[in-house]
N, C-alpha and C positions, 0 to 999 in steps of 0.2 A: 368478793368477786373472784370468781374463778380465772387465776392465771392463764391463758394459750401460749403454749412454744410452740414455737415454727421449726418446723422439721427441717435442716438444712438439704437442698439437692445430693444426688450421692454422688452425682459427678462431682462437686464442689469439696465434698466431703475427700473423696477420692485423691483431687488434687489436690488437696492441703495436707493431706495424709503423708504423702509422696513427698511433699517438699517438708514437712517435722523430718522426715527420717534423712532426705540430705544433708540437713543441719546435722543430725546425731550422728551419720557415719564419717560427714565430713570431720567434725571434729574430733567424733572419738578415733576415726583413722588417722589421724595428727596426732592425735597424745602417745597412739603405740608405735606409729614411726619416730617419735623424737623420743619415747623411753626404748625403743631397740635400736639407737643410733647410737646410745651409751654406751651398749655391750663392742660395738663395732668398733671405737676408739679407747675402750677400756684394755691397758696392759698387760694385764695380770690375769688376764685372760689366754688359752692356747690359740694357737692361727685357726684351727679348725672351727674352734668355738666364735671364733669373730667371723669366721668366714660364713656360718651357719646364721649367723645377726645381720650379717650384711643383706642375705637372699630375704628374709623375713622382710628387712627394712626394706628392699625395694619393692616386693611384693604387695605390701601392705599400704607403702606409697601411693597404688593405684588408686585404692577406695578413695580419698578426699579428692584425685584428678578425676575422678569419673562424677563425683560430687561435682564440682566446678562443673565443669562441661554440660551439666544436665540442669542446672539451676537457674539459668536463664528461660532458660524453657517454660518448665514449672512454674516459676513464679509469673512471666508474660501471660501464663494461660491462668494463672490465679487471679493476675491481675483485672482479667477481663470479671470474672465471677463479681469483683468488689466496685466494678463500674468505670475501669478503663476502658476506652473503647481504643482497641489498635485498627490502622486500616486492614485490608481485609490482603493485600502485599505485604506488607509488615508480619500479619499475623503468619502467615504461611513460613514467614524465614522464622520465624520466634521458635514456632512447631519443630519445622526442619533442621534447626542449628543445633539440639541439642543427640539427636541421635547420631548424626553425621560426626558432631567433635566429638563424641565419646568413641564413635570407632577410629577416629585419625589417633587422637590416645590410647586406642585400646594397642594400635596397629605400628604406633612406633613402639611403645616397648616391645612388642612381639617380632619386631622386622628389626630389633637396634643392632647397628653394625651392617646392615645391608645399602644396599644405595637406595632400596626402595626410602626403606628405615630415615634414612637421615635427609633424604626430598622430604619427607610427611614431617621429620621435624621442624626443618629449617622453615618449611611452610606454616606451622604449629607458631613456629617462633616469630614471626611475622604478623599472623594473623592475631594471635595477643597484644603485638606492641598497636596494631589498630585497632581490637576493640579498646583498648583505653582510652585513649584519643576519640573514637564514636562515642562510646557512652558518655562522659564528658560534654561531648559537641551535643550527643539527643539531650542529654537533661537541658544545658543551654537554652540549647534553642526553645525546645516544649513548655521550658517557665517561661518564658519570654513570650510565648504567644498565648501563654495563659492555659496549658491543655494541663500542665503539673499542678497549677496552682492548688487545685482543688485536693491533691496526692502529695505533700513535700515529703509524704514516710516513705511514698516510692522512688521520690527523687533521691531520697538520702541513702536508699538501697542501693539505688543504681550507681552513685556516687562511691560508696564502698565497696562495691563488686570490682568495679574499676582499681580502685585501691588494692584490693585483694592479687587481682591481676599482678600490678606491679609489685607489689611484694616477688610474688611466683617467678617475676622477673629478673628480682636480687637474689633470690635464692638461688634459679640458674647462675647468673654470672658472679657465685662465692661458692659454690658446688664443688668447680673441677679439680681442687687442689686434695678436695677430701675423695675427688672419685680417683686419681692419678695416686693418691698413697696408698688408695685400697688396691689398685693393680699394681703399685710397687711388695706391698704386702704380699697379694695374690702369688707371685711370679719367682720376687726373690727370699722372701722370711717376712719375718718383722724384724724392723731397723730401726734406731731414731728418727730417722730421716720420713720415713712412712710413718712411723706415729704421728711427728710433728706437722707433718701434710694432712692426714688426717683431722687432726685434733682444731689444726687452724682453719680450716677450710667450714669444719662444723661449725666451730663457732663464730665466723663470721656469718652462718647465716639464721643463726638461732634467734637473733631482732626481729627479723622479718618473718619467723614461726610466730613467735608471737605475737607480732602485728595480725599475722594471719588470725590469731586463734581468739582475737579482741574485736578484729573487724566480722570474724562470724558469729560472733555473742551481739554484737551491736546489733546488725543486719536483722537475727532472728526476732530482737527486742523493740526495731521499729517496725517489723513486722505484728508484734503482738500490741504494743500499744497503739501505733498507727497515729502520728501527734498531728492535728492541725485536719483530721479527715472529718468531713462531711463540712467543714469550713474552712 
């Protein structure tokens, strides 16, 4: 008997396309921001040469923020293709949140040091510490009234997203001692003293890289298996 494939829609196709490649720039922009953060706190290196690693490292930082930001998006408009059905208010912010936060991202690094700049962080930094706490609160509630039950590989995503989140949130608040010795570097030479801010500040937050770079391998892989769907 002659096998038939079903042609997948190309919208479908489309958006699934879009969110493989968030996963691959999100992470592969993590693997080259934490191999050029090594040049940034490596010695034996010239200031000029560290100082050229440092621009790379922030530079390059952007790809997996602009990943985050757009991932919720993607995937809420993925979800609908595999038979969630969001309300049709929901869906609209799902659509909208991901274009909007990728220019509040795009727009604090580009405005940092301005007052514009550090309102769109401070905001940034807020509006993270509540999506954890929503998404949290939506899976809750939604297993609870039975709309996940039939999705627990979407609940587990969503569950890790949030996770992810708070990583990004330890990594801010272990950050400032490595960005304060790179402006002591910047300003006055290299010192021990700037190394040692440096060097400590990195690696207090190298856990939470990697937490990051575990929970986006999970995330893709309950996406590809999808455990407990159609039951």
């Amino acid at each position: 008997m002659e096998e038939i494939v079903q042609t997948l829609p190309l919208s479908y196709a489309i958006v699934k396309f879009i969110h493989v490649l968030l996963f691959v720039y999100w992470l592969g922009g993590d693997a080259g921001v934490f191999y050029s953060s090594t040049f940034v706190i490596n010695d034996k290196l010239s200031k000029e040469a560290r100082l050229t690693a440092f621009k790379i490292f922030i530079n390059l930082d952007m790809l997996p923020r602009y990943c985050l930001a757009l991932m919720l998006t993607v995937g809420g408009i993925l979800s609908e293709f595999v038979g969630y059905q969001h309300p049709t208010w929901q869906m609209i912010g799902i659509v909208a949140l991901g274009p909007i936060w990728v220019w509040v991202v795009h727009a604090v690094h580009a405005k940092e040091g301005t007052d514009f700049g550090r309102m769109l962080a401070k905001g940034d930094y807020y509006f993270r510490f509540l999506m954890i706490f929503g998404l949290i609160g939506s899976v809750v509630w939604h297993w609870s009234t039975g709309e996940l039950k039939e999705f627990p590989w979407l609940a587990g995503k969503l569950l890790v997203f949030a996770f992810l989140i708070f990583c990004g949130f330890m990594i801010r608040r272990n950050l400032p001692p490595f960005i304060e010795g790179f402006r002591m570097m910047a300003s006055q030479g290299v010192t021990p003293a700037s190394d040692s801010k440096m060097y400590d500040g990195l690696m207090a937050c190298r856990p939470y890289v990697w937490a990051i770079w575990a929970g986006v391998a999970l995330s893709a892989f309950l996406g590809i298996w999808k455990p407990g769907a159609g039951g």
